[in-house]
N, C-alpha and C positions, 0 to 999 in steps of 0.2 A: 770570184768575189763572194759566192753564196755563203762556198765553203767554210770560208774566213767570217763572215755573217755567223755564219751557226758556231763555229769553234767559240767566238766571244761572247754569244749570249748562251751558249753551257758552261763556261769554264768555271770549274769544281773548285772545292777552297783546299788546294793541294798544301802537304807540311813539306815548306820547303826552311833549311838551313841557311842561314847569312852568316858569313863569316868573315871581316874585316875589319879596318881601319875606320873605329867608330869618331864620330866628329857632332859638333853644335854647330850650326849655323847662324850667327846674329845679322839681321839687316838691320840698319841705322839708317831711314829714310827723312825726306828734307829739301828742302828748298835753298837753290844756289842764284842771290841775288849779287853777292859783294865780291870783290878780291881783297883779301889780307892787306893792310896797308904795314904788316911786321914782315910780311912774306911772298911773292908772288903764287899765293894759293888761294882755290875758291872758300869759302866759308859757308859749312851748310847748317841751317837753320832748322833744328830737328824737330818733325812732325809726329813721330811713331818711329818705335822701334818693336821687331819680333825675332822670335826663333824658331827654329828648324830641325831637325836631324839632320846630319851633313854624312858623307863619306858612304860608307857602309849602311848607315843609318838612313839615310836617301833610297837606298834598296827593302830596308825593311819597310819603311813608309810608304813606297810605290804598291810595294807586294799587299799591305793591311789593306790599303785604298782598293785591289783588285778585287779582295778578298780571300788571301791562302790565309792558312795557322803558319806564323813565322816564331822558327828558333834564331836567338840573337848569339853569337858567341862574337865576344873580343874583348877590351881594356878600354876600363875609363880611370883617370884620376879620384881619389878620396878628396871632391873639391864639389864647390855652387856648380860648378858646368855639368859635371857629371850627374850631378842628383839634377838639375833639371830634365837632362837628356833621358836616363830614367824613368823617370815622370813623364817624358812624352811618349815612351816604351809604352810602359804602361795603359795611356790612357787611348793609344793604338788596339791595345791587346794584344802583344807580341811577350813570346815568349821571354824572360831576360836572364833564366837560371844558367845561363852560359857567360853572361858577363862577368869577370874580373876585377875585381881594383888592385889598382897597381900605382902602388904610392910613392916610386920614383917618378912620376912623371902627371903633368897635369892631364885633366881630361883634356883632349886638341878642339881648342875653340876657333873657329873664320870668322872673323868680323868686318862686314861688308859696309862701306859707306856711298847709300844711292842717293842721289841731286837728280834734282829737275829744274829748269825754270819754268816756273808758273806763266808770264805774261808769252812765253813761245809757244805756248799751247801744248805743249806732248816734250817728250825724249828726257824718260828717266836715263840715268846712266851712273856704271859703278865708278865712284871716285878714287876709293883706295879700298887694300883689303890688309886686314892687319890679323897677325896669324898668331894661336896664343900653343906652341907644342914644344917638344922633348922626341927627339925620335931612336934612340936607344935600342937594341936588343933586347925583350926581354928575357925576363930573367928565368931557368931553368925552371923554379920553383911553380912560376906560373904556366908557364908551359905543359906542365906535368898535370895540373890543374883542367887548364885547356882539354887535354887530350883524354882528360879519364870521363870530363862530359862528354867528347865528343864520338867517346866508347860506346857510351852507355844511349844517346840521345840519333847518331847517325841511322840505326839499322831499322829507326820508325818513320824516316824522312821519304820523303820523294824524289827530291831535288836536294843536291848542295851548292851554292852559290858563291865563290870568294872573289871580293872586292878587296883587290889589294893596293894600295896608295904610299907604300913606299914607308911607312911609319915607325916600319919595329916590330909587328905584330907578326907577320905572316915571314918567320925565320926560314930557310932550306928547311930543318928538321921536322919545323909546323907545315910546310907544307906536305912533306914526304906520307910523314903520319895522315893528315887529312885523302892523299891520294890511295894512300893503302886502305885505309878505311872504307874509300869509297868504293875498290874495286872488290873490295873483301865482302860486302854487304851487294852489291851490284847497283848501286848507286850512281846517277848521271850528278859527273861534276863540272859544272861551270867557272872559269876563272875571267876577269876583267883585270890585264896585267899592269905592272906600274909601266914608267918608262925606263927601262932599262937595254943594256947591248946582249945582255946575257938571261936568255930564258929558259937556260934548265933548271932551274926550277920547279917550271910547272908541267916536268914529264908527265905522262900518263896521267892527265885530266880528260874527260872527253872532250870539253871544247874550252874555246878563248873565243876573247873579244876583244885585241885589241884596236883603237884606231889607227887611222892610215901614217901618223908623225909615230907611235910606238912602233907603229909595224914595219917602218923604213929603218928606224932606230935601232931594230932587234935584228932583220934580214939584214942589210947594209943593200936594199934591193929598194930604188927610187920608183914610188908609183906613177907611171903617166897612163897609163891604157889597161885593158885586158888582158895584153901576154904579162906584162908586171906583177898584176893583182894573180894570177893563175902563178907566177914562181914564186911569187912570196907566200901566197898560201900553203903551195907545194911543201915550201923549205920549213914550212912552222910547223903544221901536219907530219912531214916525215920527221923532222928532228925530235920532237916532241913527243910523237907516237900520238898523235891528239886523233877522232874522229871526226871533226866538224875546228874548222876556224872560221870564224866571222868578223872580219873585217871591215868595220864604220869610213867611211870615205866623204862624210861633210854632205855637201850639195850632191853629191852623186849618188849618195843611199847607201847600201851597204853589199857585202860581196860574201857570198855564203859558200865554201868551198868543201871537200867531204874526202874523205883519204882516197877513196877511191878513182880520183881524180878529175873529175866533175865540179865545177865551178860556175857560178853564175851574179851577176850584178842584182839586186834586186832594186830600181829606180827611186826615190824620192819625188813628192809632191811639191813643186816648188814652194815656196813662204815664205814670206818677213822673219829674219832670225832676231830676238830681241837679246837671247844670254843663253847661251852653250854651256851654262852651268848646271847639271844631273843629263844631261842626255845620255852618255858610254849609261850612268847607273838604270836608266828608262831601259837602254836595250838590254841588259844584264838582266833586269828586274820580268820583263816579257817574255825571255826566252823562257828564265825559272818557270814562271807561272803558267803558259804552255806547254813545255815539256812535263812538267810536275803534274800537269793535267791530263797526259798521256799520248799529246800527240806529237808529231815529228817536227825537227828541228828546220824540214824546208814550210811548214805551215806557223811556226813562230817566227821566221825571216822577216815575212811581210810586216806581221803584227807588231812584232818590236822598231820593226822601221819606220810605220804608221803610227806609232805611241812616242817614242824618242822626235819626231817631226811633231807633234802637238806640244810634247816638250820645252823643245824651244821656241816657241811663240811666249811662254810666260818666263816670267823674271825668279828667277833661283833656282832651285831644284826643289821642283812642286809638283806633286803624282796627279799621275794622269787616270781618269775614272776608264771603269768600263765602257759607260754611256758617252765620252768622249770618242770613246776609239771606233763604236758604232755607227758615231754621227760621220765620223772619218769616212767610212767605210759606204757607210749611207749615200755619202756625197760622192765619192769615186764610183758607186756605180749608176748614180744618178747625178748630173753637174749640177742643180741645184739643191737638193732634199739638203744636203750640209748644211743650210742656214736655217733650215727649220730644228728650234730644240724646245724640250722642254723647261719649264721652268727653275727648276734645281739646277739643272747641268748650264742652261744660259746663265744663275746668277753667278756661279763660280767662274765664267768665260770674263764675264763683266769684271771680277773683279781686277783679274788681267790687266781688261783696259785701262783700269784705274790706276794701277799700277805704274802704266805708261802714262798717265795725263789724259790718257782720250777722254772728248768730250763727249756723252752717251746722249741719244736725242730719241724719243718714245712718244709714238704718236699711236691712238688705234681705229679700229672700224670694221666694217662687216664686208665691205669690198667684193661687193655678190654683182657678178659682171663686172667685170674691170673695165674703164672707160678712161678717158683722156683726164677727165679732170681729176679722177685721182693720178694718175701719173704725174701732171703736176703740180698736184699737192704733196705727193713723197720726194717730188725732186726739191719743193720748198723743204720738206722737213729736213733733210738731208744736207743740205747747206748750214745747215742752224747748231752742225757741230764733226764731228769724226765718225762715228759710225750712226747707224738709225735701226732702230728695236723697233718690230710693228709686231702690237697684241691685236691678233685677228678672232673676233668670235667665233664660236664652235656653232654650227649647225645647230646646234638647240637653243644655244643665244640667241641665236638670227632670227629661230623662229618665234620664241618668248617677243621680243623686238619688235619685230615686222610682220609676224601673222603670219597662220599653217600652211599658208603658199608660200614662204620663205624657207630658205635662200631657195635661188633658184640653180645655182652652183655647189657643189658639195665643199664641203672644210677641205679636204684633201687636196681638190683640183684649185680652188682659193688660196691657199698656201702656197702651193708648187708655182702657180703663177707669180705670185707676188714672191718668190724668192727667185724667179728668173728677172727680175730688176736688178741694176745696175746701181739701183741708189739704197736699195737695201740689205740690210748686213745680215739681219735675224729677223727670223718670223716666230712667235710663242701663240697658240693658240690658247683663248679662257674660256670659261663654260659658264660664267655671271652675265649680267645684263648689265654692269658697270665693269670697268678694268682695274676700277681702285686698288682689291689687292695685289692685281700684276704690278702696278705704279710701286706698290709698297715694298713689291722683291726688286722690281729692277733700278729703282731708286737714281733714274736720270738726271742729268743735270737741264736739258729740255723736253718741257712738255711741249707738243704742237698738236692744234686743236684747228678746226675750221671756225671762220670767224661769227658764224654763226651762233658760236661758244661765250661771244663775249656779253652779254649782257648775262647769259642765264650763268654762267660761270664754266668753266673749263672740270669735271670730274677729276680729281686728283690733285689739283693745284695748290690743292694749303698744305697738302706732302712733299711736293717738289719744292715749296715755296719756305715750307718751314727749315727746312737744311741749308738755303741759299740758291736753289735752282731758280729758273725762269720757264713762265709760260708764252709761249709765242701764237699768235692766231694767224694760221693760212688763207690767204686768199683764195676766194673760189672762182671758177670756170662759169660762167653764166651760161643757164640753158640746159646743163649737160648734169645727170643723175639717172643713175637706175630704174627710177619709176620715170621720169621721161622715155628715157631710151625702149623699159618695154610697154608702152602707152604708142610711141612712134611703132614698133612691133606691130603689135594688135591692130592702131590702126591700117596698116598698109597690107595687112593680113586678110582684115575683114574686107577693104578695096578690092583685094584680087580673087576674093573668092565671090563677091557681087559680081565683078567684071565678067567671072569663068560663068557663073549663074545664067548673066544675062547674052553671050557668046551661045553657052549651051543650048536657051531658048530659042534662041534667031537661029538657029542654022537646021 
């Protein structure tokens, strides 16, 4: 696990190549109260709509997010899709002198429609997806095009990556050319194949990725076990002439196999799958960017299975950060450290939940000695919605706070405990003597405060309050507080060293 620790917090900004079936992604999100009285369909009620890079595009977005230099090669239409799509190239910082227009055909736009009901509390879900493409051949002209950048632009790469989705782009002849190029230059290439029965095609790539429905699809080989996953790899690898197959298997992780006939499962972490949409592009986009970083393809196994598994916890195909993959990692070799993040990487998780409807509930304090009544006071906060955000002060808050004998527990072992709770979801530590700016990133929908709070006011509450959140005040545990608890200490301290005092006398 070290290992994999140190590969992600080095990994270099390698030039790696994308080359596929470029797409827009639209989400059209909403609120699904009514049925159609024209049609037995829901009716959603549009809140916000955005876009995306979709297909290929979903791999160069993953890759910017990691950090490589990305070259884009493939086709968009002379249309609003395409100049958006562009513009989000662009404002990536990714390469685009490789993109084509190609004006038989529109740029391929997905337009996704996601509902939720508001009063059930959670469960976005996709309604419909309406598909705006042309999938044609292209045309020689462009091709020719294609391949005289990919002359001139290959021999400074790292990595070359093709995402091929079946579109028109990635012809036998595009491929061929793209293969020869690679081995002409010594180039590691990557392919993610469509679904197809027939993969010569993608002879002599070093590796694929397809999943387990393409991979039964291409072999005519049904996966149930280990000797399965072992002949179908076999038959891709030897037919192919391929180095490395990796085969994605859903819940079961994925299955890394090497021509030399060595195979192995590599496990998944269980997890709530919310949308299998960019996962194959997460593992594509991981191997790139570890390989493209120098190391071996059984050390980007894990990583890309640990990145595509944070994948699908969020809704579309949304790149996964560094500091995500860390916290992964973090937590596998520690079962709690995963709930502890920082601030940046916790707002972008939150937004997730948002996504789903989760109600966010953010309570904070210094929690120096843990004792029963905070327990349940988090077990109140925790009830008061879906998950529970605790901003824990930093050691120097504590001590600003409560004076140069404060805490009496370090930040570190304070977090770690409190993220061995059951009722809490994320720990963020602040280093102010108020949380108000934590309140203003994590932007909950409940604040809970001890009731204590309520005459002198709750910190944060006109923030929460101004957007339509609510502030809740917990009940306390009578009796029971840290300065009791080390006042009972000292008293029963000082008793027993009188007792020993007055023992040692008499005898």
């Amino acid at each position: 696990m070290d290992k994999l620790i140190n590969i992600i917090s080095n990994l270099g900004s390698p030039k790696i190549m994308v080359i596929g079936d470029l797409m827009l992604d639209k989400y059209v999100w909403g609120e699904v109260k009514r049925i159609s009285q024209e049609a037995p369909i829901p009716i959603i009620n549009v809140s916000s709509e955005d876009v995306r890079p979709g297909g290929a595009g979903s791999v160069v977005n993953n890759l910017k997010t990691l950090g490589a230099q990305v070259f884009v090669c493939g086709i968009i239409g002379d249309d609003a899709h395409g100049h958006a799509l562009m513009s989000i190239f662009k404002q990536l910082g990714a390469d685009t002198a490789g993109i084509m227009v190609d004006k038989s055909r529109p740029t391929i736009m997905k337009m996704r429609f996601m509902g939720h009901l508001q009063t059930a509390g959670k469960g976005v879900q996709q309604l419909l997806r309406v598909d705006y493409e042309k999938t044609h051949v292209i045309s020689a002209e462009i091709e020719t095009q294609l391949n005289n950048y990919l002359n001139k632009t290959i021999p400074s790469c790292d990595v070359v990556l093709v995402s091929d989705m079946n579109k028109g782009l990635l012809s036998h002849s595009f491929l061929k050319t793209i293969v020869t190029l690679c081995k002409k230059h010594k180039k590691t290439a990557i392919v993610d194949p469509k679904l197809v029965n027939d993969y010569s095609c993608y002879e002599g790539f070093t590796a694929m990725t397809p999943n387990r429905n393409e991979t039964e699809f291409a072999t005519g080989i049904k996966i149930t076990d280990n000797d399965s996953l072992h002949r179908a790899g076999n038959k891709l690898v030897s037919n192919l002439s391929l180095e490395y197959c990796v085969i994605t298997i859903d819940k079961d992780g994925m299955f890394l196999y090497h021509k030399n006939g060595g195979g192995k499962i590599i496990p998944t972490v269980p997890r709530a799958v919310f949308d299998v949409t960019g996962a194959g592009d997460m593992v594509l986009s991981m191997f790139g960017m570890v390989v493209g970083s120098g190391h071996g393809f059984e050390e980007a196994a894990p990583l890309a299975n640990i990145a595509a598994g944070i994948e699908v916890g969020k809704i579309g195909a949304t790149p996964v950060s560094k500091g995500e993959i860390m916290s992964e990692l973090m937590g596998v070799k520690n079962q709690f450290s995963g709930k502890i993040k920082d601030v940046e990487i916790l707002a972008g998780i939150l937004n997730e939940h948002r996504k789903k409807n989760d109600k966010i509930v953010f309570t904070n304090g210094c929690f120096d000695i843990l004792h029963i009544g905070h327990i349940e006071y988090l077990k109140f906060a925790r009830k008061q919605g879906d998950l529970l955000v605790v901003g824990l002060n930093t050691d120097r808050s504590v001590k600003s706070l409560k004076g140069p004998t404060r805490p009496f527990v370090s930040e570190v072992e304070r977090a770690k405990m409190l993220s061995a709770l059951e009722d809490v979801t994320y720990v963020v530590l602040f280093d102010e003597q108020t949380p108000l700016n934590l309140i203003s990133a994590v932007k909950p929908d409940v604040l809970v405060k001890g009731e204590d709070w309520k005459d002198a006011g709750a910190v944060g509450s006109e923030i929460v309050e101004s957007y339509g959140g609510k502030v809740v005040f917990a009940p306390f545990v009578e009796g029971v507080s840290t300065t009791n608890i080390v006042s009972r200490i000292i008293k029963q301290h000082s008793e027993t060293e009188t007792l020993k005092d007055a023992v040692g006398q008499t005898s």
